[in-house]
C-alpha positions as CSV (number, residue, x, y, z in Angstrom):
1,X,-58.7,-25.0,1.8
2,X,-55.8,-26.4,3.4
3,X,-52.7,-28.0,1.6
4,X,-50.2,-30.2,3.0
5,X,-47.8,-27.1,2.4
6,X,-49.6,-25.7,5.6
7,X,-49.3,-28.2,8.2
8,X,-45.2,-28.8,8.6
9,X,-45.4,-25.0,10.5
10,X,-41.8,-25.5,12.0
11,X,-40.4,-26.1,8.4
12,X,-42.1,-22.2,7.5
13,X,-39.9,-20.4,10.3
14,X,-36.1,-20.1,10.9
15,X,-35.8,-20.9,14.7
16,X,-32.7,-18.9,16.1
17,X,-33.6,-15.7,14.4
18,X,-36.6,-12.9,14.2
19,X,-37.8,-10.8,11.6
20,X,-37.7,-6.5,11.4
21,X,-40.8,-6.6,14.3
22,X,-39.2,-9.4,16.5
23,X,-41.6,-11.8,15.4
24,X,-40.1,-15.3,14.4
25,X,-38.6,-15.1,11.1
26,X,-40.7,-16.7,7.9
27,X,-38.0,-18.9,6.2
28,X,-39.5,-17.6,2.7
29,X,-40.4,-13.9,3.4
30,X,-36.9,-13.4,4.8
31,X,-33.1,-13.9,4.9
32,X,-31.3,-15.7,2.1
33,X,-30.7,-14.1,-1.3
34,X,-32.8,-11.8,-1.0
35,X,-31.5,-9.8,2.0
36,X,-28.1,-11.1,1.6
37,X,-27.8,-9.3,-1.7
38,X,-28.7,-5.9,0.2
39,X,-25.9,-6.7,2.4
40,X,-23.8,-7.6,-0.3
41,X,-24.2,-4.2,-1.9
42,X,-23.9,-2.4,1.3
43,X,-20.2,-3.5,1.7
44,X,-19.5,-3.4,-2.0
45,X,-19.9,0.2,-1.7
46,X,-18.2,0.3,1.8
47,X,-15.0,-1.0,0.3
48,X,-15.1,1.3,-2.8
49,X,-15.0,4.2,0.2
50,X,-12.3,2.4,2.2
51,X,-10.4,1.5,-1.0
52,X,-10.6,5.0,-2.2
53,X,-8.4,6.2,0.4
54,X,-5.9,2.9,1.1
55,X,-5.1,2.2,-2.8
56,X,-3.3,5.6,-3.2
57,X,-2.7,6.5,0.4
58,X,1.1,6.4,0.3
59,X,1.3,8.3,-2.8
60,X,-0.8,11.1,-0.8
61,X,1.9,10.4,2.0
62,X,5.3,10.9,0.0
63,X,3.6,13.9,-2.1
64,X,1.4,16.1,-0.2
65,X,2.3,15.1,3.0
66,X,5.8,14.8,1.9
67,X,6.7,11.7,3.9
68,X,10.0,9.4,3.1
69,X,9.0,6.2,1.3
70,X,10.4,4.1,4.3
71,X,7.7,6.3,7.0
72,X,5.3,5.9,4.7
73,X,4.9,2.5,4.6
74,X,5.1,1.8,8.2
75,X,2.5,4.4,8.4
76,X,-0.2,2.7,5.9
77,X,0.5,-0.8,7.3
78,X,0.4,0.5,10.6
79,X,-2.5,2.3,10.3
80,X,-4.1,-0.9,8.1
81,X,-2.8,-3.1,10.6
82,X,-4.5,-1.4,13.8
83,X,-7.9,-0.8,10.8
84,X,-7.6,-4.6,11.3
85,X,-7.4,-5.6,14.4
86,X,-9.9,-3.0,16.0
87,X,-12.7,-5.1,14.3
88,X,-11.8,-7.4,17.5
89,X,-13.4,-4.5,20.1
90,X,-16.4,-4.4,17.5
91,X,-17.0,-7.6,17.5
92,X,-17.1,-7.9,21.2
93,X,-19.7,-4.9,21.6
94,X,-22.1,-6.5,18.7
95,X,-22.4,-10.0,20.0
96,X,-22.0,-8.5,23.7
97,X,-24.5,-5.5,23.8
98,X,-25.4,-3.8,20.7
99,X,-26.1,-6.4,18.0
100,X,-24.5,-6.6,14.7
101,X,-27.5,-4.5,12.9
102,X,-27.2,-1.6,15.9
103,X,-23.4,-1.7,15.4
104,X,-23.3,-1.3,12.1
105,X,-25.3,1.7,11.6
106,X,-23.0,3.7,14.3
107,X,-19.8,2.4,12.7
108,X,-20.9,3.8,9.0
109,X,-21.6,7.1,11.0
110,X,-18.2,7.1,12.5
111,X,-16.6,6.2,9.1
112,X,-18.3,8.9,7.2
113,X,-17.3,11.7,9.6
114,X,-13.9,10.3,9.3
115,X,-14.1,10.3,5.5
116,X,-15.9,14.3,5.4
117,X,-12.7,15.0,7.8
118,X,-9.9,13.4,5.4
119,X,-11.8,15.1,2.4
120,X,-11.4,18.7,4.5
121,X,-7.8,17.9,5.2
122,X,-6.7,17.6,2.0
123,X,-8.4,20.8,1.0
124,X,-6.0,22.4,3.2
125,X,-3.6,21.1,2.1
126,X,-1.0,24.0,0.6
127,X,-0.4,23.4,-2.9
128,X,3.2,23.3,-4.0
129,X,5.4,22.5,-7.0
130,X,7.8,19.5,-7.0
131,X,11.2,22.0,-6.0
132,X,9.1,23.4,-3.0
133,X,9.1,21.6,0.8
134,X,5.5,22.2,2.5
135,X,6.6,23.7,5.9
136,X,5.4,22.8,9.0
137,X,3.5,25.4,10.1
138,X,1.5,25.6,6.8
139,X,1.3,21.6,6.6
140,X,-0.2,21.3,11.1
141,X,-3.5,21.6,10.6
142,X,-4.0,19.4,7.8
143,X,-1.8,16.7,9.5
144,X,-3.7,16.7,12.6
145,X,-6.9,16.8,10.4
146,X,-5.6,14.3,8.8
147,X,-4.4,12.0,11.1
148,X,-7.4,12.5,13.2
149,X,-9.4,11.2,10.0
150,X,-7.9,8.1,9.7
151,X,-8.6,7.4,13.4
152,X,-12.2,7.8,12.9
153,X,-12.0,5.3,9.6
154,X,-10.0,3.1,11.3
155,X,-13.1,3.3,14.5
156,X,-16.0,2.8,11.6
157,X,-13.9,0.0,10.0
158,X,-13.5,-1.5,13.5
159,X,-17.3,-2.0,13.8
160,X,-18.3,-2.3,10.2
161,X,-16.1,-5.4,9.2
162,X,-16.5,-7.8,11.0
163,X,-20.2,-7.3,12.0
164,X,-21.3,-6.8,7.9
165,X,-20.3,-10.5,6.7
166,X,-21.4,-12.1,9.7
167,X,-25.2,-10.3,9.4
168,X,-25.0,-11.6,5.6
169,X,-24.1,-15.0,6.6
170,X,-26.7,-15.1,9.4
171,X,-29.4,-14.6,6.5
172,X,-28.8,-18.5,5.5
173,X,-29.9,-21.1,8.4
174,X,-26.9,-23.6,8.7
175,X,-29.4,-26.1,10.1
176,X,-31.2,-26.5,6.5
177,X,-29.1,-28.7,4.1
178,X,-29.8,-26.1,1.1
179,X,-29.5,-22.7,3.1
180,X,-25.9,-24.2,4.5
181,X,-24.8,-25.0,1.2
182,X,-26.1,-21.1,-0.1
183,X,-24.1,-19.6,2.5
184,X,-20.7,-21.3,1.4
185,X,-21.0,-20.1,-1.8
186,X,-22.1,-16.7,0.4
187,X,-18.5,-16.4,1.0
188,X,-17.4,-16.7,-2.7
189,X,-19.9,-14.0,-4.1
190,X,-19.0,-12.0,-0.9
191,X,-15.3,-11.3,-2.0
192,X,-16.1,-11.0,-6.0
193,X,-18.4,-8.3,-5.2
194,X,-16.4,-7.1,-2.8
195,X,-13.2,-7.4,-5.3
196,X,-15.4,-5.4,-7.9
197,X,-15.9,-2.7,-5.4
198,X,-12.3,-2.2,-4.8
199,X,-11.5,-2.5,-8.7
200,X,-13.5,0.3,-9.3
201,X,-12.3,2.5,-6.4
202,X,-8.5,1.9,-8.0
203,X,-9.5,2.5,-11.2
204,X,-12.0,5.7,-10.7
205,X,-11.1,7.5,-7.7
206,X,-7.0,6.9,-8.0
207,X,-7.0,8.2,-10.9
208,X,-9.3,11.4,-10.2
209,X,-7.0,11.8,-6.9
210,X,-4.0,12.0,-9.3
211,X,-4.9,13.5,-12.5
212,X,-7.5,16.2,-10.9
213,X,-7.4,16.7,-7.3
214,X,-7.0,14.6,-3.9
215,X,-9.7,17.0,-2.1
216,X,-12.1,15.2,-5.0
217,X,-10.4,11.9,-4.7
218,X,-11.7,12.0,-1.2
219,X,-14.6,13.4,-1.4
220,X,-16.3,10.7,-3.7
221,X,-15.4,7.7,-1.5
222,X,-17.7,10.2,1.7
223,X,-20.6,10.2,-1.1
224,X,-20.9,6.0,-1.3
225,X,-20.2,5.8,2.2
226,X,-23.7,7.7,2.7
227,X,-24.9,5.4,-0.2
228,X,-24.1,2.1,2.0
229,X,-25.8,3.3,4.6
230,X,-29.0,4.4,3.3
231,X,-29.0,0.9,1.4
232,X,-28.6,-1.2,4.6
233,X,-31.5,0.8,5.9
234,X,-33.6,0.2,3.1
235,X,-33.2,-3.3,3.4
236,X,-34.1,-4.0,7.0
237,X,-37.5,-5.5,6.2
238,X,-36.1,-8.5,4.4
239,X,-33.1,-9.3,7.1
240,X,-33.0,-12.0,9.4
241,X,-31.8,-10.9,13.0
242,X,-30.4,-13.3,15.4
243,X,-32.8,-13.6,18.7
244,X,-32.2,-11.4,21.3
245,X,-29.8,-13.0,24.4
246,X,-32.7,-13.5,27.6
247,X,-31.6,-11.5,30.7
248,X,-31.8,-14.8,32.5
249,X,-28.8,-16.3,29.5
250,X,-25.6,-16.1,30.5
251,X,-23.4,-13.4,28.4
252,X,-21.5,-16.0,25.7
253,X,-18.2,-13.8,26.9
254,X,-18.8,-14.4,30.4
255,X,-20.2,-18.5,29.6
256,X,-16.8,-19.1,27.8
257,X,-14.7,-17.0,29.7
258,X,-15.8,-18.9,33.5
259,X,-14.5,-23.0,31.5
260,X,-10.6,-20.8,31.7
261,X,-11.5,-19.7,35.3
262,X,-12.9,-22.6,37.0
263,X,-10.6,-25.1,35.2
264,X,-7.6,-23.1,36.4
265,X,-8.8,-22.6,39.5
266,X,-9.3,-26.9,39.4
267,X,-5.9,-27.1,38.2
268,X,-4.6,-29.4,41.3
269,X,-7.4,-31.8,41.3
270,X,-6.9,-35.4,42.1
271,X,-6.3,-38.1,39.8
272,X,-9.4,-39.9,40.5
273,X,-11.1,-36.7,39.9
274,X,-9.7,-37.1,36.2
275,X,-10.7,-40.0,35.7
276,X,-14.3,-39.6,36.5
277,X,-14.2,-36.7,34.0
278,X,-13.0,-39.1,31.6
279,X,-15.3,-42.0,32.1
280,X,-17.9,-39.7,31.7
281,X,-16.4,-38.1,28.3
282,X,-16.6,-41.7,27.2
283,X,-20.2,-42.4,28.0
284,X,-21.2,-39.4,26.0
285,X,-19.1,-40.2,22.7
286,X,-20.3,-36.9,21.1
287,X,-18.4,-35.0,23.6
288,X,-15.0,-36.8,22.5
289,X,-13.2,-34.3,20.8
290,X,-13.2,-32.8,25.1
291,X,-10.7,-35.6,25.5
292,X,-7.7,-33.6,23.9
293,X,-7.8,-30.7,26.1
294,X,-7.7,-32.3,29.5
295,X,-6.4,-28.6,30.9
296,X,-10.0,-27.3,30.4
297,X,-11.8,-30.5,31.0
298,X,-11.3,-29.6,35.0
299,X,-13.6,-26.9,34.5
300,X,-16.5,-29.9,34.4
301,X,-16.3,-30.2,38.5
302,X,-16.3,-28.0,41.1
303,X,-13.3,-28.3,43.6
304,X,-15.6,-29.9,46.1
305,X,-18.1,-31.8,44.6
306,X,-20.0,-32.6,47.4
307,X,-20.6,-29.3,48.5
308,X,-20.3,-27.1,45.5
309,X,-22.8,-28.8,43.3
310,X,-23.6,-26.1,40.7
311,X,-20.4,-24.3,40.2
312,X,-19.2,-26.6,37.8
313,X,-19.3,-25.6,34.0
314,X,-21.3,-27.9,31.6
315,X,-19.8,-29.8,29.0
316,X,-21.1,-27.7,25.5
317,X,-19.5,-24.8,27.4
318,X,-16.2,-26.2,27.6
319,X,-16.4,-27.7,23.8
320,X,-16.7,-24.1,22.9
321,X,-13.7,-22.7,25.2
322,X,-11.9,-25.8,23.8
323,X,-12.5,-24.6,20.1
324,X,-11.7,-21.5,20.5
325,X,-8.2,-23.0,22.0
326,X,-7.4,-25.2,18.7
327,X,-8.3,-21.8,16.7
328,X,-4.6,-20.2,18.1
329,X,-2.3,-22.1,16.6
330,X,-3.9,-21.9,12.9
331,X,-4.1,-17.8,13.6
332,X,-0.9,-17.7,14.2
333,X,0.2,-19.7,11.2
334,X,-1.7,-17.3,8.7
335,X,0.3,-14.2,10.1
336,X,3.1,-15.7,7.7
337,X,0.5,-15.2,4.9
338,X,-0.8,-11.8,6.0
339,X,2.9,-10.2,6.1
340,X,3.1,-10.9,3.0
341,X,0.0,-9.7,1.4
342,X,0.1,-6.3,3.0
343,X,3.0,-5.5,0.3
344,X,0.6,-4.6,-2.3
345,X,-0.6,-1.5,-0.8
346,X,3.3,0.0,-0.6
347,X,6.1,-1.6,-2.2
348,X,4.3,-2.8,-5.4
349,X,3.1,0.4,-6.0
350,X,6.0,2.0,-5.4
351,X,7.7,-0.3,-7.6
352,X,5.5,0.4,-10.1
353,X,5.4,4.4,-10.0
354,X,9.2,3.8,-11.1
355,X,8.5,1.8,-14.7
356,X,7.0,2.8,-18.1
357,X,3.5,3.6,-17.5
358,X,2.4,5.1,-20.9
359,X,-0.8,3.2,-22.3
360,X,-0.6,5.4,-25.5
361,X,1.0,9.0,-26.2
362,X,0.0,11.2,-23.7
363,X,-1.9,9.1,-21.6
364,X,-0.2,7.7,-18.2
365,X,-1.9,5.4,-15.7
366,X,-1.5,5.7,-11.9
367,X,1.0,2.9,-10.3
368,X,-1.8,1.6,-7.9
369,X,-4.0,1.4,-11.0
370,X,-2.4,-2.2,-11.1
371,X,-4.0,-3.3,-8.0
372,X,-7.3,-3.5,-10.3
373,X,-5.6,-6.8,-11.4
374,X,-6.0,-8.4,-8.4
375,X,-9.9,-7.6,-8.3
376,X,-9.5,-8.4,-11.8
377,X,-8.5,-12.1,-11.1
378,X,-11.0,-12.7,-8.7
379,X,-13.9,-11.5,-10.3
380,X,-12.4,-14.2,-12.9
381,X,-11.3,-16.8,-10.8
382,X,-14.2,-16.9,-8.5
383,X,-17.0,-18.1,-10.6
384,X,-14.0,-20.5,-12.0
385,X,-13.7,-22.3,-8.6
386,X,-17.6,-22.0,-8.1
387,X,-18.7,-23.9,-10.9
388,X,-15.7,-25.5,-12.0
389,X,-13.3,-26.5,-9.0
390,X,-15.7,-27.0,-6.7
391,X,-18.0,-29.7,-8.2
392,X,-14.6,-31.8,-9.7
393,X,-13.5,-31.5,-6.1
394,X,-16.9,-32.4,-4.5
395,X,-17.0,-35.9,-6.6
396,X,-13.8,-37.1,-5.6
397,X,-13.8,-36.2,-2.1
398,X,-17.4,-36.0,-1.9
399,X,-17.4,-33.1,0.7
400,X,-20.2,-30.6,-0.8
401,X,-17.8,-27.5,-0.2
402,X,-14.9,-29.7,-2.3
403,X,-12.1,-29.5,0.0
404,X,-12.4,-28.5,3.2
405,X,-11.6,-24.7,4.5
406,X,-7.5,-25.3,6.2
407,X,-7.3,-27.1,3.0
408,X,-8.3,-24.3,0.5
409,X,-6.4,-21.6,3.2
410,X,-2.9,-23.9,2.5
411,X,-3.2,-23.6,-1.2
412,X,-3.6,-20.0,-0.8
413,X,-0.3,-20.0,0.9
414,X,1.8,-22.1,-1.9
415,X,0.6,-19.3,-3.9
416,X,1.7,-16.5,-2.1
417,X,5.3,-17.6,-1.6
418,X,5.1,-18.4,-5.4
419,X,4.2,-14.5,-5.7
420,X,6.9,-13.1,-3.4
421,X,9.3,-15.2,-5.8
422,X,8.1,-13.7,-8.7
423,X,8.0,-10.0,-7.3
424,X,11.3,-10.9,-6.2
425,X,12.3,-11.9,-9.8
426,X,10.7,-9.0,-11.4
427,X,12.6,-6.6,-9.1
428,X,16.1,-7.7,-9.8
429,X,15.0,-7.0,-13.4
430,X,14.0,-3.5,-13.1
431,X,16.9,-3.0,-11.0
432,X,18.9,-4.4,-13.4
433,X,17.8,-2.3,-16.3
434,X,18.0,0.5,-14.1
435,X,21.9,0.3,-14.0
436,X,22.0,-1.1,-17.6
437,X,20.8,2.5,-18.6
438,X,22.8,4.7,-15.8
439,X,19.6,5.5,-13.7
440,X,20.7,4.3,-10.6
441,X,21.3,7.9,-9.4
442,X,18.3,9.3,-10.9
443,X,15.3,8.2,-9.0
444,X,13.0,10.5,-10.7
445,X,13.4,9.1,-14.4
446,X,11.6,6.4,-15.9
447,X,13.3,3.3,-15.9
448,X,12.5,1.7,-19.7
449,X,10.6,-1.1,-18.3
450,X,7.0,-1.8,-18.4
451,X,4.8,-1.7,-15.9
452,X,3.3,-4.6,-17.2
453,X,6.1,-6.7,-16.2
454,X,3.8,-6.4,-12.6
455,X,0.7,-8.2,-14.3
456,X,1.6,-11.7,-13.1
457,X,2.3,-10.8,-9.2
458,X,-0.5,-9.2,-8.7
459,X,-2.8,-11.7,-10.4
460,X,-0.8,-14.2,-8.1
461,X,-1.9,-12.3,-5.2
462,X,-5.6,-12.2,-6.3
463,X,-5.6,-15.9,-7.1
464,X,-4.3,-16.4,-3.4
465,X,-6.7,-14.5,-1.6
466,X,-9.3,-16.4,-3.1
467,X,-8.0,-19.5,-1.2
468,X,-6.6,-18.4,1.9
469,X,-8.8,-15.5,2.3
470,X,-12.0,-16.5,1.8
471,X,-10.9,-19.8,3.2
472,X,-10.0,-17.7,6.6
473,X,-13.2,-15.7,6.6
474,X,-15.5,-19.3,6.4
475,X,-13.1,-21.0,8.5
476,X,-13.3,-18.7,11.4
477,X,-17.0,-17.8,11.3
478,X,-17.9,-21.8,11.4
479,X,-15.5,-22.3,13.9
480,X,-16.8,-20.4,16.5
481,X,-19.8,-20.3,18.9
482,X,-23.0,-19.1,17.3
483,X,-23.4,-16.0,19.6
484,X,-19.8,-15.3,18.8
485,X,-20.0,-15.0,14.9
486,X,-18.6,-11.7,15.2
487,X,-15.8,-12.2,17.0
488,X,-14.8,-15.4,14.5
489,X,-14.4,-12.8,11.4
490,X,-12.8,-10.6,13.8
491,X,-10.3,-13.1,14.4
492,X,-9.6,-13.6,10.4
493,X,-9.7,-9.4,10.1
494,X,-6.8,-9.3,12.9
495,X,-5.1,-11.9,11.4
496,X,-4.9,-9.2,8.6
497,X,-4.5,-6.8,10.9
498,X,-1.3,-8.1,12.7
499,X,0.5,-9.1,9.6
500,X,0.4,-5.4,8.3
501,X,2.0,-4.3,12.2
502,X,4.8,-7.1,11.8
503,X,5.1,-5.8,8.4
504,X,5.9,-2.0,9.3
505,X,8.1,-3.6,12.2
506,X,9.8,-6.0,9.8
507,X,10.6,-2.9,7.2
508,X,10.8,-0.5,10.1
509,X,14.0,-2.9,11.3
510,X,15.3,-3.5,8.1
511,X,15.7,0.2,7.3
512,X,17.4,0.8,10.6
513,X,19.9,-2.4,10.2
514,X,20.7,-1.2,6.8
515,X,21.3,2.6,7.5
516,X,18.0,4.5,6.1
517,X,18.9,6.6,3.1
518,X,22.3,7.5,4.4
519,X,23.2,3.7,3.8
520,X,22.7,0.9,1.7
521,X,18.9,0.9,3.2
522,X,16.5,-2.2,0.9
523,X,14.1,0.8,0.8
524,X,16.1,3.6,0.0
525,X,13.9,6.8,-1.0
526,X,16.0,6.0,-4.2
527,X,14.5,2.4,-5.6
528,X,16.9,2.5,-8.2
529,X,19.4,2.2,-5.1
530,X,17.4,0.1,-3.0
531,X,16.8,-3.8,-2.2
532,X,13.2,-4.8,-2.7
533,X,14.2,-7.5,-4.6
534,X,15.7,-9.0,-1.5
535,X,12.6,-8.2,1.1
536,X,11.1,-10.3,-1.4
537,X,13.2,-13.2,-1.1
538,X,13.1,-12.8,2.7
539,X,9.1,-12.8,2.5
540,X,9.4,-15.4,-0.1
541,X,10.9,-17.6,3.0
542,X,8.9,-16.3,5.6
543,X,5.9,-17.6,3.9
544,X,7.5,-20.8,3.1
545,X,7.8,-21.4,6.8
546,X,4.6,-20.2,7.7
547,X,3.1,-23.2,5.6
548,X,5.1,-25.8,6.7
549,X,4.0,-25.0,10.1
550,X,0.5,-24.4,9.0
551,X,0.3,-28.2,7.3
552,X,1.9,-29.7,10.3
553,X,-0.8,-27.8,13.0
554,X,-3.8,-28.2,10.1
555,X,-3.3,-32.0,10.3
556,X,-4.4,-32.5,14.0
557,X,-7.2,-29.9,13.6
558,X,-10.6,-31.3,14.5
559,X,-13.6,-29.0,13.1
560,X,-16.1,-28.1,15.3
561,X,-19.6,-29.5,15.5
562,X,-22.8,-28.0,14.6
563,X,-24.6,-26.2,17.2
């Protein structure tokens, strides 16, 4: 018998996507929770992998590998930095050729071969005691091996990131009120999963790499990088998959990049020839936000309008080019933000290798233990902002996210200068206990501080990245063309990615202008001797700046419409 459920057929299928068979995708057998939670999973256990190797990494670097602690740290943010910023060549061969689902089963292959590599590198590794140097002819093999590892993770993580997130946020249709409102809080439950992935990788597999073996320590983050992938697989059934581009559709790449050509090559056209542009801008007022890039509003006639009819570009494309314009400046404002953060995975760990680490007698946790705290605070914050923050926020400003995305991304920022001040704090005082009990010459004793004195930095951090970075990773995939989803989280991943590059520069600099360990270096091999405190500070500013300029650019920002 038929029911009134049955006669509303274009309510029953999601329009702009297909199912597993390419047939048009039912809005209640797939997508939304149900597949999302598949992806979720599959990149919970992707970062316990990644994790596994980046918590610990300079510890492997300035023991096995027997690195300085100045090389090492421009090694792991360049090679985080460059992890970063290849998602940007991913992105553009998903949404370009391959797809996000295609992509990201060859990235995971190309991660786990770099992962079975780093494991085997570290087997070869010659085991020495403290007193003995590892030569270089016993140490080439496993540093090529090794190095040629971390090219291959930094490949799989190229196509993996920024492909992952945007397949899970495709599962929720941003043209239904109640799917776009699942898929914000998408973005929160992404990163508390994803934070309880990484907790465990610091707290399981840093440990095992230190207390047993690094071979092992490897070798466990291979085995759930074989589990993500045969999870993704399993849930292919249940995923919604954007429609396939027509041959006769114009590559979104080539659509977006002909506004840039054809507007610059209308660059000398007539007054009049404005003006007609404009008038027609102002017949169509949904097309008004065109009015503030005039540049690439010559890209809506052709030189010779009479006789080139055609060659023009239409107005939706040049909206898009124009958006992806106003996304520059607020990019380049976060790089403040991103400098910062990259810290974590060095310096605080270092810092922390130097302090009383004894839980109870006999029983000594790893320095990048601590980085659990930042998961820590997001697993506890998250839900907080969720289902506390969010609805206070949504009845006073009555926007249903609460406060808009730049918005939550500035208040990330307060809280990461607020961080570098404390870290900066906390250093004088180790430094200054240090010299208080005549270990300034002693780099390998224990200075008689806690470790715990790190707690509230890192739970600062973790705080911030639920603002800015989550606020970066909405921001920039709403911000952008549908077909270009990829790219948009590819944009927030290089953001990421180019912070931890300025950051090896900035220390790389620093080191030289302050005489490496021959001098009064700020990252002297010996911390007791060195300066973190005042790289701190200098981020501390750095950041402080970065704000300012981010509030000033945020205010003129106009959000893009949806498609």
């Amino acid at each position: 018998m038929a029911t009134t459920e049955e006669i509303p057929l274009l309510e029953d299928y999601v329009i702009d996507a297909v199912d597993h068979a390419g047939l048009a995708a039912g809005r209640s057998s797939t997508g939304r929770w149900k597949a999302a939670w598949f992806i979720i999973g599959v990149e919970v256990a992707e970062r316990f992998a990644y994790y596994g190797i980046a918590a610990n990494l300079i510890s492997y670097l300035t023991g096995p590998l027997g690195q300085s602690i100045a090389v090492a740290a421009a090694n792991v943010n360049a090679w985080s930095g460059i992890s970063s910023l290849l998602p940007v060549l991913g992105a553009f061969v998903a949404d370009a050729f391959l797809g996000r689902y295609r992509t990201i089963i060859i990235a995971s292959l190309i991660d786990l071969l770099g992962l079975v590599l780093l494991t085997l590198s570290a087997f070869l590794v010659p085991v020495t005691s403290e007193k003995t140097e590892v030569t270089s002819s016993s140490s080439f093999l496993p540093n090529v091996l090794f190095f040629l590892s971390m090219f291959f993770v930094a490949i799989g993580q190229g196509g993996h990131k920024p492909c992952v997130q945007a397949f899970g946020a495709d599962q929720f249709d941003e043209k239904d009120p109640k799917e776009k409102s699942e898929r914000s809080s998408f973005f929160n439950w992404w990163y508390l999963t994803m934070a309880a992935g990484i907790s465990l990788a610091i707290v399981v597999v840093v440990y095992i790499q230190e207390a047993f073996s690094w071979a092992l320590g490897f070798g466990i983050p291979s085995v759930f990088m074989v589990f993500s992938l045969v999870l993704f697989v399993l849930g292919r059934r249940s995923y919604r998959y954007p429609k396939s581009r027509q041959e006769k559709e114009i590559n979104p790449f080539t659509r977006i990049g002909r506004v840039f050509f054809v507007a610059f090559r209308n660059r000398r056209l007539s007054s009049s020839q404005l003006c007609q542009i404009q008038t027609e801008l102002e017949a169509n007022p949904s097309q008004g936000s065109l009015e503030r890039s005039r540049s690439l509003n010559k890209a809506l006639l052709a030189p010779n309008a009479s006789t080139e009819k055609g060659n023009e570009c239409n107005a939706s494309d040049v909206e898009d080019a124009t958006g992806l314009v106003r996304l520059i400046p607020i990019w380049l404002t976060t790089l403040a933000y991103t400098v910062a953060v990259a810290q974590y995975l060095t310096f605080f760990t270092k810092q922390g290798a130097t302090m009383e680490r004894t839980i109870v007698a006999g029983v000594t946790i790893p320095a990048a233990s601590l980085q659990v705290l930042i998961g820590m605070s997001i697993v506890l914050f998250v839900p907080l902002y969720e289902h506390v923050f969010v609805p206070i926020a949504r009845s006073i400003t009555r926007d249903p996210c609460g406060i808009t995305t730049l918005k939550r991304i500035g208040t990330g920022m307060v809280l990461v200068t607020l961080t570098m001040v404390v870290a900066a704090l906390v250093e004088s005082k180790r430094l200054e206990t240090a010299k208080e009990h005549g270990l300034v010459d002693q780099p390998k004793a224990t200075v008689p501080m806690s470790i715990w004195w790190l707690i509230p930095q890192y739970l600062l951090l973790g705080l911030s990245d639920i603002y800015t970075l989550v606020g970066m990773q909405e921001f920039f995939y709403n911000q952008v063309p549908t077909e270009l989803r990829s790219i948009g989280l590819a944009l927030y991943l290089s953001a990421l990615g180019v912070g931890s590059l300025l950051s090896s520069l900035l220390i790389s600099l620093i080191n030289l202008a302050t005489g490496g360990d021959t001098g009064n270096s700020w990252f002297n091999s010996n911390l007791n001797r060195a300066h973190l405190d005042y790289f701190y500070w200098l981020l501390a500013v750095i950041t402080a700046v970065g704000f300012s300029a981010f509030l000033f650019i945020s205010k003129s920002y106009i959000y893009r419409r949806v498609d």
